[in-house]
C-alpha positions in Angstrom: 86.0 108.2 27.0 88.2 107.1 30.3 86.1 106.5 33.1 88.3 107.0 36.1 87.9 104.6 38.9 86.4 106.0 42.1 89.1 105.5 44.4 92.0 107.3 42.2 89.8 110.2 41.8 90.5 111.8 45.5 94.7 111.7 45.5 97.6 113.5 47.0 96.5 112.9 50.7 98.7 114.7 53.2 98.0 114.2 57.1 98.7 116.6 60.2 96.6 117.8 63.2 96.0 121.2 64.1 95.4 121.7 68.2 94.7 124.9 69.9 96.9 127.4 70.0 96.7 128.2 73.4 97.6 124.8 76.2 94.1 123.6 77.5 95.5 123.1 81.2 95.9 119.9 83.3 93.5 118.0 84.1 90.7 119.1 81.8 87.9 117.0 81.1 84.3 116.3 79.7 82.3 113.6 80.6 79.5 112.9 78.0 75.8 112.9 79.4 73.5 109.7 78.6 72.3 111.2 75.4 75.6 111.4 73.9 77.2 108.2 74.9 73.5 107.1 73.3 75.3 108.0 69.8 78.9 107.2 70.5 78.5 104.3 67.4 77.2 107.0 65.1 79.1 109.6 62.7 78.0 112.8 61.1 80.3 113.0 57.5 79.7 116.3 55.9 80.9 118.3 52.6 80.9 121.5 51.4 81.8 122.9 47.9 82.7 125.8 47.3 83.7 127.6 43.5 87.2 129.3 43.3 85.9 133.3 44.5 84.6 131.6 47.2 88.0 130.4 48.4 90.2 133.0 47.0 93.4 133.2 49.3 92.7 130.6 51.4 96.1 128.5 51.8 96.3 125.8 54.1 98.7 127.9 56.2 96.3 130.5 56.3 93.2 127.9 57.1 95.6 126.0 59.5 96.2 129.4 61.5 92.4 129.9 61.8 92.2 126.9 63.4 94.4 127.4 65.9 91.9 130.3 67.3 88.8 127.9 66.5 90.3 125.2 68.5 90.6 127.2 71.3 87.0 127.8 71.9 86.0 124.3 71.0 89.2 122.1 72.8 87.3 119.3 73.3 87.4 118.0 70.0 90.9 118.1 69.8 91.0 116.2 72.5 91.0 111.9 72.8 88.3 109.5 75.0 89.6 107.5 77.8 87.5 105.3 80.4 87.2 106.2 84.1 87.3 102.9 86.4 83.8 101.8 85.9 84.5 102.0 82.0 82.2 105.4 81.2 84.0 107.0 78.7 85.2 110.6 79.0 87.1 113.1 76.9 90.9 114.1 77.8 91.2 117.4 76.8 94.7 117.5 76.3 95.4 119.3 73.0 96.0 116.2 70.6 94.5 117.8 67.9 91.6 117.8 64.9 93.1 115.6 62.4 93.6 117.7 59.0 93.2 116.0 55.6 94.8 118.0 52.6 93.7 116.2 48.9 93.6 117.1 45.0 90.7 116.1 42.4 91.6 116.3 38.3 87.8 117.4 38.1 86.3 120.6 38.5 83.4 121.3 41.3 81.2 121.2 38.5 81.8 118.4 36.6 81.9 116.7 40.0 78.9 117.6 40.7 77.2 116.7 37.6 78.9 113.8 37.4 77.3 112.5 40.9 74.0 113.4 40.9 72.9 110.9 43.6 75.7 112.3 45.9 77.5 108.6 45.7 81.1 109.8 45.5 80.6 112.3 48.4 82.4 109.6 50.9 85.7 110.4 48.2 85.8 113.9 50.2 85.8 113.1 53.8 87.3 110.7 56.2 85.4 107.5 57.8 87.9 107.0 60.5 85.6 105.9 63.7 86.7 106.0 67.2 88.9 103.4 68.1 90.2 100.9 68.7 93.0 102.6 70.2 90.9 105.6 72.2 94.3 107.6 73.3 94.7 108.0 69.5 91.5 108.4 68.0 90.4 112.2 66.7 86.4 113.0 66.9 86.9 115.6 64.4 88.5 115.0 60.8 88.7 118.0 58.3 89.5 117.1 54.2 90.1 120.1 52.2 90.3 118.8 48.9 91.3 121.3 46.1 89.8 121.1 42.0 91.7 121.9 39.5 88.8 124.7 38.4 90.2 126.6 41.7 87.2 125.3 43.8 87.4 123.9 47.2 85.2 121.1 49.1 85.6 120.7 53.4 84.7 117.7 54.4 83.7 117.4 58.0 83.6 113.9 59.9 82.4 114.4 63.6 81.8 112.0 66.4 78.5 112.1 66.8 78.6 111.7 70.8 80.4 114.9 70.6 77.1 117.1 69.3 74.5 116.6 67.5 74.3 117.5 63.8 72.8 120.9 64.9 75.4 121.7 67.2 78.3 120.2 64.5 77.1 122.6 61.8 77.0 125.7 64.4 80.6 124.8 65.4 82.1 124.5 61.8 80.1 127.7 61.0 82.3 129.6 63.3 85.3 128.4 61.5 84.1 130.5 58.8 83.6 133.3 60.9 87.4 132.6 62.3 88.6 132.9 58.9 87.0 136.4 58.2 88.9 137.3 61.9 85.4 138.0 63.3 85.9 136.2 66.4 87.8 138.8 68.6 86.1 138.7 71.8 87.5 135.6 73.8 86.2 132.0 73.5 82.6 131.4 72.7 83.2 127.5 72.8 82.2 124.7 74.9 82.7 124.8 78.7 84.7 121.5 80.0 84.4 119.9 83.4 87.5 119.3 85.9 87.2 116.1 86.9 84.5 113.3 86.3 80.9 114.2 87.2 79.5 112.6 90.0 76.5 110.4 88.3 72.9 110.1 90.7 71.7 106.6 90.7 69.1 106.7 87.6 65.6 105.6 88.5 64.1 102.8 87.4 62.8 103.2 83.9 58.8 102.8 83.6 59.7 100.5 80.1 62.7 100.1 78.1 62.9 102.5 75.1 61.8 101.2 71.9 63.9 103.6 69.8 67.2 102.5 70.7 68.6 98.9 70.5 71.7 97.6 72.7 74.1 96.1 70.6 77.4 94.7 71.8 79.7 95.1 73.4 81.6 96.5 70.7 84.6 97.9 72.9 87.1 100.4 72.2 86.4 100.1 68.7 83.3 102.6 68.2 81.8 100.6 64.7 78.0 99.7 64.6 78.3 95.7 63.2 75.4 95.6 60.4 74.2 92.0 59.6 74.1 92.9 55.7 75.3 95.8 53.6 73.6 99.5 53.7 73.7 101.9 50.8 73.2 105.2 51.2 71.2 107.2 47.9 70.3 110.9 48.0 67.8 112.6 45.8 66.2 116.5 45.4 63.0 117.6 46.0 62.4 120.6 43.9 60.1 123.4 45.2 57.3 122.2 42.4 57.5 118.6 43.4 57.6 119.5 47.2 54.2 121.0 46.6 52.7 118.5 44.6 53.8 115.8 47.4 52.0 117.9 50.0 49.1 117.9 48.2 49.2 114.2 47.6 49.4 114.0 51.4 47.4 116.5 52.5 45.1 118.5 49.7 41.4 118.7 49.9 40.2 115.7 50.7 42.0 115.9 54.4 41.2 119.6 55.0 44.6 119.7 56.4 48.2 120.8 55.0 50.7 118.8 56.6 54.4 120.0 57.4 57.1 119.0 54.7 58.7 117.0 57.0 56.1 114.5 57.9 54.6 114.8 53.7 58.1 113.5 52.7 58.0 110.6 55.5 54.5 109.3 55.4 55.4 108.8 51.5 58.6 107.6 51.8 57.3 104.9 54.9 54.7 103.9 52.5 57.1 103.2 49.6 59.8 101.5 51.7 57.1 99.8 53.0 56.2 98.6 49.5 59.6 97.7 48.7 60.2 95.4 51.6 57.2 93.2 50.4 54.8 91.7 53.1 57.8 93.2 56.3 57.2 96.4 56.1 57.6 98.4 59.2 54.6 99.1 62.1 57.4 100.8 64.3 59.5 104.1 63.5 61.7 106.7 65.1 61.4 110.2 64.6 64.9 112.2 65.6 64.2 115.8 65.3 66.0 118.9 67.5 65.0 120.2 70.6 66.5 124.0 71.1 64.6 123.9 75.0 67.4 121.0 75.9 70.2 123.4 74.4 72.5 125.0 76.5 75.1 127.7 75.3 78.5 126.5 75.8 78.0 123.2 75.9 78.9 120.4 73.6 76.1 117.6 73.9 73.4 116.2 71.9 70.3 117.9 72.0 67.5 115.9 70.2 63.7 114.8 70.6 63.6 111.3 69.9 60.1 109.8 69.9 58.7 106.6 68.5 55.4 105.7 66.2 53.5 102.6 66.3 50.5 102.0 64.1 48.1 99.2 64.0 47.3 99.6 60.1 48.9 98.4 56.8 51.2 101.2 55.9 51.5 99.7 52.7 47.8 100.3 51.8 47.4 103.9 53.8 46.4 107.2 52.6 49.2 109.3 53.0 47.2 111.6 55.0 46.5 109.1 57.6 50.4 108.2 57.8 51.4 111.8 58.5 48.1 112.3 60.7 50.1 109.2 63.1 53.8 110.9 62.8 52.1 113.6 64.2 49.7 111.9 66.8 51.1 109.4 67.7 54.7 110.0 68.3 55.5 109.5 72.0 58.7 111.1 72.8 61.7 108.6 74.4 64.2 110.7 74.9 63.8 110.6 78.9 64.1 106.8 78.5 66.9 106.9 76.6 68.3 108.7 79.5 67.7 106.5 82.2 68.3 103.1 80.5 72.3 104.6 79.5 72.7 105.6 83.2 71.2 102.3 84.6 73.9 100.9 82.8 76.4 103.4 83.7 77.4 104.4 80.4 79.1 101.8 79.0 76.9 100.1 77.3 76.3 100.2 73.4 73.3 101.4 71.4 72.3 102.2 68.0 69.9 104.8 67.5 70.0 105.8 63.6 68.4 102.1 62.1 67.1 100.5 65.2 64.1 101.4 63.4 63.1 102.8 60.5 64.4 105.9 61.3 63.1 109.8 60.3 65.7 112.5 61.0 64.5 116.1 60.2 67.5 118.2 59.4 65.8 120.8 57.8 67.0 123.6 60.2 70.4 122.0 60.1 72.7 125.2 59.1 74.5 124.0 56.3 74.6 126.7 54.4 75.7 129.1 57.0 79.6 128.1 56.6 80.8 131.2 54.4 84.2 131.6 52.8 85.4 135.2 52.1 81.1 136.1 52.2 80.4 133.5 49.9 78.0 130.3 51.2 78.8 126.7 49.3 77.0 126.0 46.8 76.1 122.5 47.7 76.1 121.3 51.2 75.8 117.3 52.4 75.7 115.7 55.5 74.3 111.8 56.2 75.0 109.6 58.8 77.8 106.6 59.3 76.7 103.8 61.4 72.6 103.6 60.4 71.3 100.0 61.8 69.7 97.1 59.6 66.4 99.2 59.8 67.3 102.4 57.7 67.3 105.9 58.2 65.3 108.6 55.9 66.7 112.0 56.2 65.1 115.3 55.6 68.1 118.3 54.5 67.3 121.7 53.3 68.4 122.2 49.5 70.5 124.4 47.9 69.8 127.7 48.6 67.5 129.3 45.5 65.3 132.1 44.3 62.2 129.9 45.5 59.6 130.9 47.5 60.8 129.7 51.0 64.4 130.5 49.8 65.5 126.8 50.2 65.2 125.4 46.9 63.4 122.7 48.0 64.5 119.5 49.6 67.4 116.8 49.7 66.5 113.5 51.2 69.0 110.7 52.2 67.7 107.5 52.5 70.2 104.5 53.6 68.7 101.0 53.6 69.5 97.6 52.9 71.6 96.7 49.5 68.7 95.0 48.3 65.3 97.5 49.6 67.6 100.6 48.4 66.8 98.9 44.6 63.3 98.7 45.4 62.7 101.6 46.5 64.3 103.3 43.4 61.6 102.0 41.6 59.4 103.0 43.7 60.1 106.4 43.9 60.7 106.3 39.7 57.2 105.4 39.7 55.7 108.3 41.6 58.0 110.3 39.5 60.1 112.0 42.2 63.9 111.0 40.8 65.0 113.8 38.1 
C-alpha cells in the first residue's frame, strides 16, 4: 500500500475573490469595539463535508453567484483593515472581496474521514492565511471548496476572528446556505457599518488588569500570535454512552448533584492536563462561553462571556466534583475588564486570549450543523482555533447529529497544547478509556 504524503493530498488549487454584487458606497466603514480588537491575533478555521446528494448541482458558478447576494448583506468581510491616525484599526468596506479557494482530493469523503479519525488532516481543507502583513490586501474571510472524487464536497471556512465570534461566524455561513436555496429575498439581513470612525469616550480606569488576557507584542501589521514552542492541536468524540458515564464520574451520587456537560468534560480534562504537565499544572483558567444578552442583530462583533477561575487546591489530586463545583463558583467574569484595558490603550495594543491560560471554550450551541446544501446538513462539521497561546485551549463542540437522546450524538472535544503535554495527555485520556 502507497501512503500519500499529506501535503499532495489537497491539489489543483485555483484562487479568485467574490465581492458583493451590489457597490458598498464611499466611505463605508466599521470600527471594531474593544472586544474584537481583543481577538484580532485569533482565527476561527472551519470544515464542512458534505456526500454527493447533498451537493448535487452546485458548480462553482452557481456557488460564486450566491455569493454575490450573501456578500451584500455581510460587506464587511469583503472588505480590508486599515489604521486611523492613532493606529486603531478599522475595516474599509470597499468591496475587495472573500477570497475563494477551489481544490480536488483523490479520496472519497469517507475514506477521508476514516482515514483521519483525530481530525489531523482537517488544516488540508482550509486556508491559514492571517491578516497581514500587508493590511490593504489581507481577506478576513477565506472559503475552500474542495471536491472528492466520490462526488462529495467539503467548505472550509477561515474567519478573522475580530470580525465575530464563532457564534456569529457559523450564523453568517449558515445563511450562505440559505442563499443557495434563493430563500433570502427580502433585502439585506447583514451587518450594519458605520460612516466614519466612532468617536471613542476616554475608558475609566480599570479596578485590576484582567487576568484572562495577556499583552503580547507589538506584533504589527502582521496579525500572528508568536508561540515560544510548538502547539498541536488533537480532537476526539465523546459518544452519548461515555458522555454519561463522565458525568457520573463527576457528578453521580456521592455529590448529589448532576453537573452540566460542559463543565463534566472540563473539570476532567483540567485534571488530566494537569497530570500530564507533572508538578506545573495550572491553578488559573479561562472559561470563554457566549453571551446572547451582549448580541445585537445586525451587527458583526464578538459577543462572549469571558470569566476566569482560580483555585487554591491541587487539581491534580481533586475530585472531579469539586473541579466543576469551582468552574461553576468561582468563575468571575472579565469581560468588562477586557474592555477597558483595550480602550485604555486605544486599541492598538495586542492580546491573546485563547492560551493565556488554560483555556475552556464551550461551543456546544455553535450552529454547525445548520449550514444545509439542497436540505441536506453535513455530515461532519469542525471548527478549532488558530493562534491558541503557550497555555492551551480545551474546546467543547456538539457532535454529529444522531438518533441519541439529546439529538447531538454526543460530543467532540479539541484540545491544542504543547508538542510535548499533547503526548501526555493521550495517555491520559487512554487510560480513563475515553479515545475509541
Amino acid at each position: 500500500m502507497v501512503v500519500q504524503e499529506p501535503e499532495k493530498l489537497v491539489y489543483g488549487l485555483k484562487l479568485s475573490s467574490v465581492g458583493p454584487a451590489q457597490v458598498t458606497g464611499p466611505d463605508v466603514v466599521l470600527e471594531p469595539a474593544a472586544p474584537d480588537l481583543a481577538m484580532k491575533l485569533h482565527y476561527l478555521r472551519g470544515v464542512y463535508f458534505f456526500l454527493g446528494p447533498a451537493v448535487e448541482g452546485l458548480t462553482i458558478p452557481r456557488i460564486k453567484e450566491s455569493m454575490f447576494s450573501w456578500c451584500n448583506d455581510y460587506y464587511p468581510v469583503s472588505g480590508r483593515f486599515r489604521r486611523s491616525d492613532s493606529g486603531r484599526p478599522y475595516i474599509k468596506c470597499n468591496d475587495c472581496g472573500v477570497r475563494f479557494i477551489e481544490a480536488r482530493c483523490d479520496r472519497t469523503v469517507d475514506e477521508w474521514l476514516e482515514a483521519d479519525g483525530h481530525c489531523s488532516l482537517l488544516g488540508l481543507l482550509v486556508s491559514h492565511q492571517v491578516v497581514g502583513p500587508e493590511l490593504f490586501f489581507s481577506p478576513t474571510c477565506l472559503i475552500q471548496v474542495t471536491h472528492f472524487k466520490c462526488g462529495g464536497m467539503s467548505l472550509g471556512l477561515s474567519w478573522a476572528h475580530v470580525l465575530g465570534d464563532p457564534f456569529l461566524a457559523s450564523d453568517c455561513f449558515n445563511m450562505l446556505g440559505r442563499t443557495l436555496l434563493g430563500l433570502l429575498c427580502d433585502g439585506p439581513k447583514g451587518p450594519r457599518a458605520l460612516s466614519g470612525p466612532r468617536k471613542l469616550a476616554d475608558p475609566p480606569k480599570p479596578a485590576r488588569e484582567p487576568t484572562s488576557i495577556k499583552p503580547v507584542g507589538p506584533v504589527g501589521d502582521h496579525w500572528v500570535v508568536d508561540n515560544n514552542c510548538k502547539m498541536e492541536a488533537f480532537t476526539f468524540h465523546l459518544s452519548p454512552d461515555q458522555l454519561a458515564l463522565l458525568e457520573s464520574k463527576v457528578g453521580g451520587q456521592s455529590h448529589g448533584v448532576k453537573f452540566p456537560p460542559f463543565e463534566s468534560i472540563c473539570a476532567i480534562l483540567w485534571q488530566l492536563i494537569a497530570k500530564a504537565r507533572a508538578g506545573d499544572e495550572p491553578s488559573t483558567v479561562t472559561l470563554i462561553k457566549n453571551d446572547p444578552s451582549k448580541r445585537e442583530n445586525g451587527i458583526l462583533s464578538n459577543s462572549l462571556k469571558i470569566c476566569v477561575v482560580k483555585v487554591d487546591f491541587s487539581v491534580a489530586d481533586a475530585d472531579p466534583g469539586e473541579i466543576a463545583r469551582a468552574l461553576i463558583d468561582r468563575a468571575e467574569d472579565e469581560s468588562g475588564l477586557i474592555k477597558e484595558a483595550v480602550e485604555r490603550d486605544g486599541g492598538v495594543a495586542d492580546y491573546v486570549v485563547y492560551g493565556a491560560n488554560l483555556s475552556f471554550v464551550d461551543w456546544e450551541e455553535v450552529s454547525m450543523y445548520g449550514l444545509r446544501l439542497n436540505g441536506n446538513q453535513p455530515i461532519f462539521a469542525s471548527y478549532v482555533i488558530e493562534g491558541v497561546g503557550d497555555e492551551g485551549a480545551v474546546f467543547v463542540l456538539p457532535g454529529p447529529p444522531s438518533s441519541s437522546k439529546d439529538g447531538r450524538g454526543g460530543r467532540a472535544v479539541t484540545v491544542t497544547l504543547q508538542e510535548n503535554q499533547l503526548l501526555q495527555l493521550k495517555r491520559e485520556l487512554e487510560k480513563q478509556d475515553m479515545l475509541a
